[in-house]
RODO-2510 file (C-alpha; in nm, 4 decimals, decimal comma):
residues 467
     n   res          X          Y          Z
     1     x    -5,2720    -5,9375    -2,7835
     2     x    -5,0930    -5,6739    -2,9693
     3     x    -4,7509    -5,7297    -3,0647
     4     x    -4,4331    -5,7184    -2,9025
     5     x    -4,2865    -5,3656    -2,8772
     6     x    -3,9129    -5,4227    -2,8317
     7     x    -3,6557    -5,6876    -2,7022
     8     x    -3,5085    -5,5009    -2,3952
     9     x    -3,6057    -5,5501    -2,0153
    10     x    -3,8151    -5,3294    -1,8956
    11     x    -3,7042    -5,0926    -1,6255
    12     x    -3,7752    -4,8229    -1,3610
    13     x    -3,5501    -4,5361    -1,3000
    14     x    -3,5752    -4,2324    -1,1336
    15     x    -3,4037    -3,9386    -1,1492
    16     x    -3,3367    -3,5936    -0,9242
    17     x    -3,1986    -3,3006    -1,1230
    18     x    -3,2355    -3,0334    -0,8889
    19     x    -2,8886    -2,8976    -0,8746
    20     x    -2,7607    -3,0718    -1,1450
    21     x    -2,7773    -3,3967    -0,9086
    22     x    -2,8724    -3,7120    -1,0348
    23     x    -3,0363    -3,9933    -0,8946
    24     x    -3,1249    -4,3334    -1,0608
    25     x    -3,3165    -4,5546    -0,9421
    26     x    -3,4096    -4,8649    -1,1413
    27     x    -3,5918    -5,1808    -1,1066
    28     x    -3,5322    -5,4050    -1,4253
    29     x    -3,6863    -5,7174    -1,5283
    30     x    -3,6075    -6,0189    -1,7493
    31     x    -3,8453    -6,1527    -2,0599
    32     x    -4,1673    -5,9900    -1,9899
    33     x    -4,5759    -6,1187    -2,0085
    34     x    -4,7217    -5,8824    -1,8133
    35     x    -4,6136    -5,6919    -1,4960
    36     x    -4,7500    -5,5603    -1,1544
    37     x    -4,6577    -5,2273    -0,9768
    38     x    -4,6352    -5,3046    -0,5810
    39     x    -4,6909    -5,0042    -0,3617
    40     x    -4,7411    -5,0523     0,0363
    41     x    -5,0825    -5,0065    -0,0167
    42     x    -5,1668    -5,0817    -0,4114
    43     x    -5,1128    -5,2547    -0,6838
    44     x    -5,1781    -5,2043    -1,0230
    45     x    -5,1120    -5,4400    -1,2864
    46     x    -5,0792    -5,3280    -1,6554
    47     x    -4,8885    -5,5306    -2,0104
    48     x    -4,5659    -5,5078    -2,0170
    49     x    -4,3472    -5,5595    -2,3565
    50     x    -4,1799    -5,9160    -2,3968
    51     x    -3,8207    -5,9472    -2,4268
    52     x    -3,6217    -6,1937    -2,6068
    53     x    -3,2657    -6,2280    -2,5525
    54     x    -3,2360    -6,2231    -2,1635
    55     x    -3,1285    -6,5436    -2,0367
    56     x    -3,3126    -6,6555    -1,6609
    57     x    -3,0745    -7,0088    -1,6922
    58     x    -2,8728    -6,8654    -1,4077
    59     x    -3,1853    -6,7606    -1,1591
    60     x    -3,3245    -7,0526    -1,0839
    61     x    -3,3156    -7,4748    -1,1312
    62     x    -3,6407    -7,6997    -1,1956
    63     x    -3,8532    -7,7295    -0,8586
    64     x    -3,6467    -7,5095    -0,6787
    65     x    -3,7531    -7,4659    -0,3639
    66     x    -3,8504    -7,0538    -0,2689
    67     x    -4,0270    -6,9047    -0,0090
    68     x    -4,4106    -6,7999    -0,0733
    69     x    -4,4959    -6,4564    -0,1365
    70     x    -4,4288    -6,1786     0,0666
    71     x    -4,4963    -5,8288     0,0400
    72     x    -4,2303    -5,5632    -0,1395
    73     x    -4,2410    -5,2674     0,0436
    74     x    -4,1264    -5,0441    -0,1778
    75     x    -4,1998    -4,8961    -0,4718
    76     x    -4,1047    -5,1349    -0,7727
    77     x    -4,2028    -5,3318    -1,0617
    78     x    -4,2370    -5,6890    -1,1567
    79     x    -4,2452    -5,8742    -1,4394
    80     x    -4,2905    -6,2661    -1,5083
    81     x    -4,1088    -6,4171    -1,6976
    82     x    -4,0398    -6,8001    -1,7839
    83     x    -3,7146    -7,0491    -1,9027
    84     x    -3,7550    -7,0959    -2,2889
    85     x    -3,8987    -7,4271    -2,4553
    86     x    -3,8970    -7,6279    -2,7172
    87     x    -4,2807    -7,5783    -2,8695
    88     x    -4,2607    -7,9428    -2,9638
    89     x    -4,2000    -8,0851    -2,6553
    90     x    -4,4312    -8,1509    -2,3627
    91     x    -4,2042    -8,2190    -2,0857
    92     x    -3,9691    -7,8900    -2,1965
    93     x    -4,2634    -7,7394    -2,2020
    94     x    -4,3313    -7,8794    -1,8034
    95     x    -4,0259    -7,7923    -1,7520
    96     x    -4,0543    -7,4072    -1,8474
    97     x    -4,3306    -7,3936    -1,6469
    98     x    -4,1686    -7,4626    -1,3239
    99     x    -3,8799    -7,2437    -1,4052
   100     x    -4,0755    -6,9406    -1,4356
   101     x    -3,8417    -6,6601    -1,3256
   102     x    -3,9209    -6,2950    -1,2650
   103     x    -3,5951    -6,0780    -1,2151
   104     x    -3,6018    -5,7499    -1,0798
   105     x    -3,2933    -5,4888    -1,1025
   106     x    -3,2349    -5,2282    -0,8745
   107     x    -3,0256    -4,8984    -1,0180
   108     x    -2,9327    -4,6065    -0,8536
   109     x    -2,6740    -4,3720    -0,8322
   110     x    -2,5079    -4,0263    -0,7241
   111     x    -2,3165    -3,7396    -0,8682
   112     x    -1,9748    -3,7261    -0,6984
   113     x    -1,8946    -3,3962    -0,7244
   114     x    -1,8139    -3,1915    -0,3775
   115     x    -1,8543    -3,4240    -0,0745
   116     x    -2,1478    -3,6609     0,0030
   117     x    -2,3240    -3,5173     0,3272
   118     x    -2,5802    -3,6315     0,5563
   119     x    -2,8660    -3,5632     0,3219
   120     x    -2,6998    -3,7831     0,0336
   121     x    -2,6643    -4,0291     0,2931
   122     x    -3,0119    -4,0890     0,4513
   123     x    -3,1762    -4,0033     0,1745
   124     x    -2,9628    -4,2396    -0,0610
   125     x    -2,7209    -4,4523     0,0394
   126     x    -2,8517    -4,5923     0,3797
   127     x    -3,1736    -4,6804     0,1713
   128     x    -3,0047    -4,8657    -0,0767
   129     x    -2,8441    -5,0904     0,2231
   130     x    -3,1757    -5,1224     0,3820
   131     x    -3,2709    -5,2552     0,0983
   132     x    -3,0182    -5,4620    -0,0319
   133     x    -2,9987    -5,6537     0,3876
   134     x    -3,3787    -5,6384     0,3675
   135     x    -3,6537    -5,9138     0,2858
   136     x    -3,7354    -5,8133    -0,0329
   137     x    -3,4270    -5,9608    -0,1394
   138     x    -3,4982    -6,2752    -0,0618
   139     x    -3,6192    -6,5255    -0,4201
   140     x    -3,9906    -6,5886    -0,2935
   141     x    -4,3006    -6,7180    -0,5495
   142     x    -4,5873    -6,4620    -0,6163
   143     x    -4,9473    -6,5229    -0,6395
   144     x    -4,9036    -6,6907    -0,9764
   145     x    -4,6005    -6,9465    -0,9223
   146     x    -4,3215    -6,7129    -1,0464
   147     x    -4,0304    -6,7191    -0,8552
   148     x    -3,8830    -6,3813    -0,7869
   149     x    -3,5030    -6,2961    -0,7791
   150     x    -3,3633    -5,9305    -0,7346
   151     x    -3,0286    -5,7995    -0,8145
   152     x    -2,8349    -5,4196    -0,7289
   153     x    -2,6007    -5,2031    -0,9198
   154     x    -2,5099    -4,8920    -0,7729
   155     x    -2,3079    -4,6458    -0,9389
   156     x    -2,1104    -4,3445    -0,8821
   157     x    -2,2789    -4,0993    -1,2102
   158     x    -1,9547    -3,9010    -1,2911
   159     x    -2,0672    -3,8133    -1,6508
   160     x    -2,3365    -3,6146    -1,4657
   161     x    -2,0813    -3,3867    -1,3143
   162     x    -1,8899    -3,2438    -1,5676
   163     x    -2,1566    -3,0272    -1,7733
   164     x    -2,0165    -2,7552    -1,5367
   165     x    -1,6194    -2,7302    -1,5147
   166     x    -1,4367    -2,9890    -1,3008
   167     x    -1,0873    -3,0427    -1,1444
   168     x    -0,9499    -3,3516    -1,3238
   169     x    -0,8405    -3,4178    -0,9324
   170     x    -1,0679    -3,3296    -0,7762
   171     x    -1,3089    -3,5560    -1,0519
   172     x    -1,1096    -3,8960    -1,0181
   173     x    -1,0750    -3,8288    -0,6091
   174     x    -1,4504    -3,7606    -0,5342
   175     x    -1,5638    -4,0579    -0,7619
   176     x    -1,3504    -4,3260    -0,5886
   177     x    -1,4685    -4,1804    -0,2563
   178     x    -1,7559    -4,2065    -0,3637
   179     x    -1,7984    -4,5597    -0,4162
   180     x    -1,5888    -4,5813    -0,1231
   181     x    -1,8826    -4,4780     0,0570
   182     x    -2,1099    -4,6557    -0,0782
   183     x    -1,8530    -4,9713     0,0522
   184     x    -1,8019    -4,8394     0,3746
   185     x    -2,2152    -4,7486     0,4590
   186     x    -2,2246    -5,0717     0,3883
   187     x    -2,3441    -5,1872     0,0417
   188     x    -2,1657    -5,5312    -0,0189
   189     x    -1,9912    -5,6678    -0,3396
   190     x    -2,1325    -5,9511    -0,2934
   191     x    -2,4988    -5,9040    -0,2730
   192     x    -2,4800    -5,6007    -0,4943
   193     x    -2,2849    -5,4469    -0,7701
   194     x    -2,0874    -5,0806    -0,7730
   195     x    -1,9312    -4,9153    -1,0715
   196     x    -1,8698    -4,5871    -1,2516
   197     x    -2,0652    -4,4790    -1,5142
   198     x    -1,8243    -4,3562    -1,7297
   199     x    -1,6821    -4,6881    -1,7030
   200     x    -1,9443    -4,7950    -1,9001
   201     x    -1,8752    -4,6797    -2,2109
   202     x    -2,2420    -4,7567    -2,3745
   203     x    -2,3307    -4,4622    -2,1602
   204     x    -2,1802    -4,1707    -2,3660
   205     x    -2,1987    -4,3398    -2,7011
   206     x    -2,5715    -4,3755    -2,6589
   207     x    -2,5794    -3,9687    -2,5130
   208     x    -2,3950    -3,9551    -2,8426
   209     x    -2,6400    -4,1234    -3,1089
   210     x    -2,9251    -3,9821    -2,9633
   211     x    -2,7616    -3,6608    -2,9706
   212     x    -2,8104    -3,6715    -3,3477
   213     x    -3,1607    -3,7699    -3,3602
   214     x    -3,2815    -3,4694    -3,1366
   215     x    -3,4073    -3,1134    -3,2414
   216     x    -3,2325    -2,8556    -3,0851
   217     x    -3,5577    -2,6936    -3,0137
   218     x    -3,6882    -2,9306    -2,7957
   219     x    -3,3403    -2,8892    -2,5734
   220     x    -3,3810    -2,5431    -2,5648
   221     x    -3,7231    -2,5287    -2,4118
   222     x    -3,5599    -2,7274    -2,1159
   223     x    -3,5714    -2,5415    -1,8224
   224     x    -3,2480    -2,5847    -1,6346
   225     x    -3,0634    -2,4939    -1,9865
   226     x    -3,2262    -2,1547    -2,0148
   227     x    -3,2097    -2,0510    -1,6072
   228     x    -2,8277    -2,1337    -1,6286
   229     x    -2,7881    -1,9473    -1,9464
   230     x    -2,9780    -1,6696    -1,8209
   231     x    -2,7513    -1,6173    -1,4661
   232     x    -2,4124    -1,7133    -1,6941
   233     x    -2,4458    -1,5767    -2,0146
   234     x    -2,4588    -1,8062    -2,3066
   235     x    -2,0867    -1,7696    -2,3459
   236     x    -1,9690    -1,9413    -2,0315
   237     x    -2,2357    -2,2523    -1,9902
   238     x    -2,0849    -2,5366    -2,1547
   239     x    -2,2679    -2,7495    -2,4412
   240     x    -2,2728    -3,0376    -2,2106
   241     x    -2,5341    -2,8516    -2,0081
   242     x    -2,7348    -2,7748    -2,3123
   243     x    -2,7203    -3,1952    -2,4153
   244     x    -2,7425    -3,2737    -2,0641
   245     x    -3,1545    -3,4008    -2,0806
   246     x    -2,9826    -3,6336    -2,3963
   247     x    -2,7100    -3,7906    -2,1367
   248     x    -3,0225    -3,8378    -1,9063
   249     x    -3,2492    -4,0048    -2,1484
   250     x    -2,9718    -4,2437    -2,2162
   251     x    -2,9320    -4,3243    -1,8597
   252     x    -3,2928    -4,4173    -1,9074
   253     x    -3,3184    -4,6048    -2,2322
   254     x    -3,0659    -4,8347    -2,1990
   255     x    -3,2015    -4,9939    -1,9060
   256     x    -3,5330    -5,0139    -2,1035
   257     x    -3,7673    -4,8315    -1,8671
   258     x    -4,0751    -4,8360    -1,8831
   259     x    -4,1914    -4,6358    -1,5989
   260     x    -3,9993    -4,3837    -1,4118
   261     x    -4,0989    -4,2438    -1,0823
   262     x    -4,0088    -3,8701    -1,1093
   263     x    -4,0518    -3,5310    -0,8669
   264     x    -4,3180    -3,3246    -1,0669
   265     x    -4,0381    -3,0794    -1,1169
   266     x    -3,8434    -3,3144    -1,3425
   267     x    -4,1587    -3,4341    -1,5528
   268     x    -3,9970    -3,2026    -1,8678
   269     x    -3,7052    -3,4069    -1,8356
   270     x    -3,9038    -3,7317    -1,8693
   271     x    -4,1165    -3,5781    -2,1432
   272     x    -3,7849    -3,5260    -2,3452
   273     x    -3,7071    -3,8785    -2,3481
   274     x    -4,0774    -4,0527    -2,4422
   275     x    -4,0523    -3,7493    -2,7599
   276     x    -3,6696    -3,9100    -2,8406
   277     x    -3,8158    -4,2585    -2,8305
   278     x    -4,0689    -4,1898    -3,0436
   279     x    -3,9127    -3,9711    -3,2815
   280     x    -3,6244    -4,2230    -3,3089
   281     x    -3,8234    -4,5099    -3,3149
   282     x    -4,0115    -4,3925    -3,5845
   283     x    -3,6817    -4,2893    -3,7976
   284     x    -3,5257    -4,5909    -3,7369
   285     x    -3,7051    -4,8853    -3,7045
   286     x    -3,9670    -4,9309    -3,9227
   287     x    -3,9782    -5,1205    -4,2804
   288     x    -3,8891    -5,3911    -4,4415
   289     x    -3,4733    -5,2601    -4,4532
   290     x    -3,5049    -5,2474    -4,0757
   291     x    -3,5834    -5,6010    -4,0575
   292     x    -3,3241    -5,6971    -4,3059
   293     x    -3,0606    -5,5336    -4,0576
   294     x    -3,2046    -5,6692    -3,7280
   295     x    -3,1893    -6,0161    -3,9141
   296     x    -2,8282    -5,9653    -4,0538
   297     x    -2,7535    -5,8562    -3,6709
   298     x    -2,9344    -6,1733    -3,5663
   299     x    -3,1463    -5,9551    -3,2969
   300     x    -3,5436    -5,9118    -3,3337
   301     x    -3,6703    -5,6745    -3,5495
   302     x    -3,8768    -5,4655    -3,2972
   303     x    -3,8226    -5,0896    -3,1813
   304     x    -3,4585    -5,0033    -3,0392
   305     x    -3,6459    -4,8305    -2,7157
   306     x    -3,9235    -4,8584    -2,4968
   307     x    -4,1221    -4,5469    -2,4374
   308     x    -4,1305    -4,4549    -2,0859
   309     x    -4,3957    -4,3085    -1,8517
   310     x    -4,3718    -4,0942    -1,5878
   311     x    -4,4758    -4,1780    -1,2140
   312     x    -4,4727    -3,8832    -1,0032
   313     x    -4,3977    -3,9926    -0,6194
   314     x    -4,2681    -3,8180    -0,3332
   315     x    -3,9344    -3,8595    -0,2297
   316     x    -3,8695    -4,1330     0,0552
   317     x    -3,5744    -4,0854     0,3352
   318     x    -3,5120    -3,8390     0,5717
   319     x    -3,4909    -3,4374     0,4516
   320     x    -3,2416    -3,3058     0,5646
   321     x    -3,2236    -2,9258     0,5233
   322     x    -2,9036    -2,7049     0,5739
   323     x    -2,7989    -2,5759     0,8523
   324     x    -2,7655    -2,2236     0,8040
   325     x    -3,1366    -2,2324     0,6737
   326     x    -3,3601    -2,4810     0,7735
   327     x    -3,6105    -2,3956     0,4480
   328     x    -3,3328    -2,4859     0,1877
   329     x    -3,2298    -2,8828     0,1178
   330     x    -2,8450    -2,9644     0,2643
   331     x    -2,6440    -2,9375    -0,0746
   332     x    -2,2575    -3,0217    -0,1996
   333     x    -2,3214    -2,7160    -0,4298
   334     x    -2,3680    -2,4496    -0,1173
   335     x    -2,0782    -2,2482    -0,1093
   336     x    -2,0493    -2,2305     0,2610
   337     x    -1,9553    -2,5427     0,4156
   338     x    -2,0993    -2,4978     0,7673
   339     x    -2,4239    -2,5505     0,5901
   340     x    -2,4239    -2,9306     0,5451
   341     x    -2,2333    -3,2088     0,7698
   342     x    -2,0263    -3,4025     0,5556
   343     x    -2,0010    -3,7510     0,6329
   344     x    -1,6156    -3,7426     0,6087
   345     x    -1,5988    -3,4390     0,8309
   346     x    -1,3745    -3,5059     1,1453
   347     x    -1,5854    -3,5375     1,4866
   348     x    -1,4100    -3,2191     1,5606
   349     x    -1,5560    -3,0214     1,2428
   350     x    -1,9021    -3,2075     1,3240
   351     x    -1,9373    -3,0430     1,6451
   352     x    -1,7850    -2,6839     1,5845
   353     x    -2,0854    -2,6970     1,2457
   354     x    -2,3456    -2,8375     1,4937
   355     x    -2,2579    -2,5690     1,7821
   356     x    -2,3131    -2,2691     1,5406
   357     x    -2,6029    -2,4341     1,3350
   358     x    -2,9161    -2,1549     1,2875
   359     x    -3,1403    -2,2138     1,5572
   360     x    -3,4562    -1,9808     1,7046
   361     x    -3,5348    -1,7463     2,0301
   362     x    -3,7522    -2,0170     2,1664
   363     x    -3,6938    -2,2575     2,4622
   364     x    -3,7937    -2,6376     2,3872
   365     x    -3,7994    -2,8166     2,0450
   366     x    -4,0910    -2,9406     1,8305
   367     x    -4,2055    -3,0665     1,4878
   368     x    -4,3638    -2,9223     1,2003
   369     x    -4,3768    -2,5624     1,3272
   370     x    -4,3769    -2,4007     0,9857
   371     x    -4,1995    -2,1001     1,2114
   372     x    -3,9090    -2,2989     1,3124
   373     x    -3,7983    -2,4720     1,0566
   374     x    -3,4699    -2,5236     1,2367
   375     x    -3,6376    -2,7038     1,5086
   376     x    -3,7704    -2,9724     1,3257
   377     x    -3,4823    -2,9945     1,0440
   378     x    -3,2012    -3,0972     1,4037
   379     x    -3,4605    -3,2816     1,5615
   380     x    -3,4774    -3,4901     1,2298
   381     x    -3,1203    -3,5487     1,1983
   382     x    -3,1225    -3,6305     1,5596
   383     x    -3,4228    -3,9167     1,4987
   384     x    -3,2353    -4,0320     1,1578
   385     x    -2,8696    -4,0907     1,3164
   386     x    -3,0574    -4,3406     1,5821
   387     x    -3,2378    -4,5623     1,3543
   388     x    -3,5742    -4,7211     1,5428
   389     x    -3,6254    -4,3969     1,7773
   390     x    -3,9793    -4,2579     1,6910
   391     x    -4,0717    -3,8938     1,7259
   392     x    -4,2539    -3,9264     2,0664
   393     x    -3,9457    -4,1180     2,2304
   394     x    -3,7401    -3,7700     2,0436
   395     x    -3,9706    -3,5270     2,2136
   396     x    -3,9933    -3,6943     2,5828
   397     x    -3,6000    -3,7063     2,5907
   398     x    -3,5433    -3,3208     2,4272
   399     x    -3,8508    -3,1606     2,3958
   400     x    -3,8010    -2,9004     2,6614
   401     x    -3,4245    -2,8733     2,6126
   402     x    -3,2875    -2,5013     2,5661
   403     x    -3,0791    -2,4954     2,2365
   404     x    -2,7166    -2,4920     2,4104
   405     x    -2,8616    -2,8082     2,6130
   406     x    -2,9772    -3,0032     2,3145
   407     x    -2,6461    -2,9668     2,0531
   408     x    -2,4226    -3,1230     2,2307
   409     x    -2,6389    -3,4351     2,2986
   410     x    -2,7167    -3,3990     1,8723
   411     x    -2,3105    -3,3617     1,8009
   412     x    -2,3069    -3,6902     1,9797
   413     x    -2,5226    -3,9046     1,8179
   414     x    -2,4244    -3,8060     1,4919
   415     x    -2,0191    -3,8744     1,5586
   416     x    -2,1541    -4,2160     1,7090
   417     x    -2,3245    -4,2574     1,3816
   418     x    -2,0558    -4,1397     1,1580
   419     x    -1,7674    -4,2619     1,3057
   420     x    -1,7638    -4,6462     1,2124
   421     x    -1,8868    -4,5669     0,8275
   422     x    -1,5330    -4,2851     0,8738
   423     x    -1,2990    -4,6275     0,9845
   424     x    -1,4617    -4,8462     0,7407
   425     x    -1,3560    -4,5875     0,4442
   426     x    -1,0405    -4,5409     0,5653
   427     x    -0,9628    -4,9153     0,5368
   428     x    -1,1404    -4,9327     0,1819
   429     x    -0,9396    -4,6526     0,0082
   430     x    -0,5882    -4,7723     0,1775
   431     x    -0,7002    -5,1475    -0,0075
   432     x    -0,6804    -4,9785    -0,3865
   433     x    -0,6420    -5,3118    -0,5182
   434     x    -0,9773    -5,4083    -0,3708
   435     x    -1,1613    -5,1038    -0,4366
   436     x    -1,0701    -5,1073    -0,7930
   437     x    -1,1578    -5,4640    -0,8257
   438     x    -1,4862    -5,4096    -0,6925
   439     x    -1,5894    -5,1226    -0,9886
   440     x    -1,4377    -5,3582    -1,2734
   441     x    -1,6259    -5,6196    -1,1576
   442     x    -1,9576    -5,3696    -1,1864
   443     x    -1,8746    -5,2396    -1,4797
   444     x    -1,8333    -5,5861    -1,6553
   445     x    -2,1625    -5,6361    -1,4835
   446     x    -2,3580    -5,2983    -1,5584
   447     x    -2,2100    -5,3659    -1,9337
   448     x    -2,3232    -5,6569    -2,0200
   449     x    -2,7304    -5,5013    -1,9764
   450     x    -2,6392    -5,1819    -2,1290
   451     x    -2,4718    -5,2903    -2,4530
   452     x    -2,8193    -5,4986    -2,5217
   453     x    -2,9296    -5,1453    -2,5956
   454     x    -2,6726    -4,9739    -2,7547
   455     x    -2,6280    -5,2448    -3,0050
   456     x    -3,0111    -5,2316    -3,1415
   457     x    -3,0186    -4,8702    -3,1573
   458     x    -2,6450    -4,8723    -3,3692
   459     x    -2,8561    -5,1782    -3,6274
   460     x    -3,1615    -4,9094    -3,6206
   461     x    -2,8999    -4,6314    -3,7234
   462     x    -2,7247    -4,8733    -3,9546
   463     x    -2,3687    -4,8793    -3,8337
   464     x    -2,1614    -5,1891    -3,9158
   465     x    -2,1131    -5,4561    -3,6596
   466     x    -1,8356    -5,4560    -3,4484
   467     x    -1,5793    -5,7721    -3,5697
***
């Protein structure tokens, strides 16, 4: 087999950078052999890079008794993995065998800038509790005796937010209601882990270090950079935007990904990272001085990064479009607020946005008229606020509804939806104590993976330990 390429996790993350949004979501796995990709309907299995210095102790105990296999149902990645053991010793070595562990880690996050709406909700947020209350979470043993475990980490990406000008208010109030949320939709401390990224400092010193190692060149061929700079004026757009692809390829590396499921429209993005691996990589960690350093560091002398590859995949969740045009996504960056339904907005504001929403001239509602875009965007939100309705059951109740007949019975259902996740936050952010306890405790958490990284690429560079 060929050798080893590094001594990090692998990972999956994905990211959304329409808008300057970003979305993360990661599945990460302990010391790899080899590793299958589980869609609903495939899987694929390809090698996978073995790490060394992730400990399993914690996952599991000899002949631990696990469910058998079930199915994942969404997109992710597994790896196996197995307890260390002493080569010289048969019954470690029996041992090991039973306590084969495969770990997966989920990581995702959201910009808080502006206020999360509906769309950041359904397509987001109530996945990520789905997921977290679902069966997948359960430990279970796959087809080849490896027992499964799966862990969160959600985060609230506020480095994302401020390559365009911010409100240091504004900035520190929309990130703790952010993860306030997150809380309050109902992602629990216990089963799964919330922080801020800038909290974790490994972050920004990667951005940093990498930073150095890029071409300026490659950043400005990056789309986004050059359509800003373009409207703006080179004067006015902020560096930050111009490193921004640097901050995102960070995000990536230190979670050690090794395939990323991206929108075709942020491949570029991707690209930029697998060209900073390699180019690092190649600077760094080669030759018989690297080795000396990895061995002073007492780490293994393989490459700092694993090279990621894109997966292109559709995005899952409801879309939700705004409601002044049902052809554009909701977004916190639309300047008029009666185009997206917050989910902090009062049941009041909910149903004066609703009553004026864009609709058509025709009588009755449908989906997937390509002429009414409206009609199918509200009939959407009306199906996603009442979780387990299915289109048919929709159309039977509203179908022939005029337009002032059906918004009321929509401004319903989505204050019945909203309403508990409103009272929930309301009792999270008036417990500050609680709140903040939760985000130290992810950060210690989120830490402890991404520092793994950031050390081996500072021995690559050749910066002194830290005492």
């Amino acid at each position: 087999p060929p050798p080893p390429r590094n001594n990090h996790p692998p990972v999956q993350m994905k990211f959304d950078c329409v808008a300057m949004s970003a979305l993360l979501s990661a599945a990460v796995l302990g010391r790899s052999v080899a590793s299958a990709f589980v869609v609903p309907t495939t899987t694929t299995t390809t090698t996978m890079p073995r790490a060394a210095s992730v400990s399993v102790s914690s996952f599991a105990a000899a002949g631990a008794s696990v469910p058998a296999r079930r199915p994942f149902s969404l997109l992710g990645m597994s790896t196996e993995t197995e307890a260390p053991a002493s080569s010289d010793s048969a019954p470690a070595a029996a041992a090991a065998e039973k306590n084969k562990i495969r770990t997966r880690r989920i990581l995702s996050g959201v910009q808080p800038t502006g206020s999360l709406h509906l769309g950041n909700y359904l397509g987001a947020i109530r996945q990520w509790v789905d997921l977290q209350n679902g069966p997948e979470m359960e430990p279970y043993v796959d087809d080849k005796g490896f027992e499964v475990r799966t862990e969160n980490f959600f985060c609230v990406v506020d480095l994302h937010a401020i390559t365009v000008p911010q409100d240091p208010d504004d900035l520190g109030e929309s990130t703790l209601a952010s993860a306030a949320l997150y809380l309050a939709a109902g992602i629990d401390p216990v089963k799964s882990k919330v922080f801020v990224q800038s909290h974790v400092p490994a972050h920004s010193e990667l951005a940093w270090l990498l930073n150095c190692a890029t071409p300026m060149n490659w950043l400005e061929r990056m789309i986004q950079y050059k359509d800003k700079a373009k409207k703006q004026g080179t004067d006015s757009v902020a560096v930050g935007l111009f490193t921004y692809p640097v901050l995102m390829a960070s995000d990536i590396l230190l979670y050690q990904a090794d395939r990323v499921p991206v929108g075709e429209d942020q491949r570029q993005h991707l690209e930029l990272a697998r060209d900073v691996v390699r180019r690092f990589n190649d600077q760094y960690c080669k030759g018989g001085k690297y080795k000396k350093r990895c061995k002073a560091a007492g780490i293994p002398s393989r490459p700092a990064f694993t090279e990621p590859e894109a997966m292109i995949v559709k995005q899952g969740g409801a879309r939700v479009m705004s409601l002044t045009d049902g052809t554009n996504k909701m977004s916190k960056s639309d300047e008029n607020d009666n185009s997206r339904i917050n989910v902090l907005d009062p049941p009041d504001v909910l149903r004066a946005k609703i009553k004026r929403c864009k609709t058509d001239e025709f009588r009755g509602l449908e989906w997937d008229n390509p002429e009414r875009p409206e009609s199918t965007n509200l009939l959407t939100i009306y199906q996603a606020v009442q979780p387990g309705r299915t289109r048919e059951d929709i159309l039977e109740e509203v179908g022939d509804m005029s337009w002032g007949e059906f918004k009321p019975l929509l401004a319903d259902a989505v204050v019945a939806h909203l309403e508990p996740i409103q009272n929930r936050y309301k009792e999270i952010r008036e417990d500050e104590e609680y709140l903040a306890g939760v985000l130290r405790e992810g950060a210690e958490a989120a830490d402890e993976i991404a520092s793994r990284t950031l050390n081996s690429a500072r021995v690559a560079m050749g910066f002194t330990q830290r005492g």
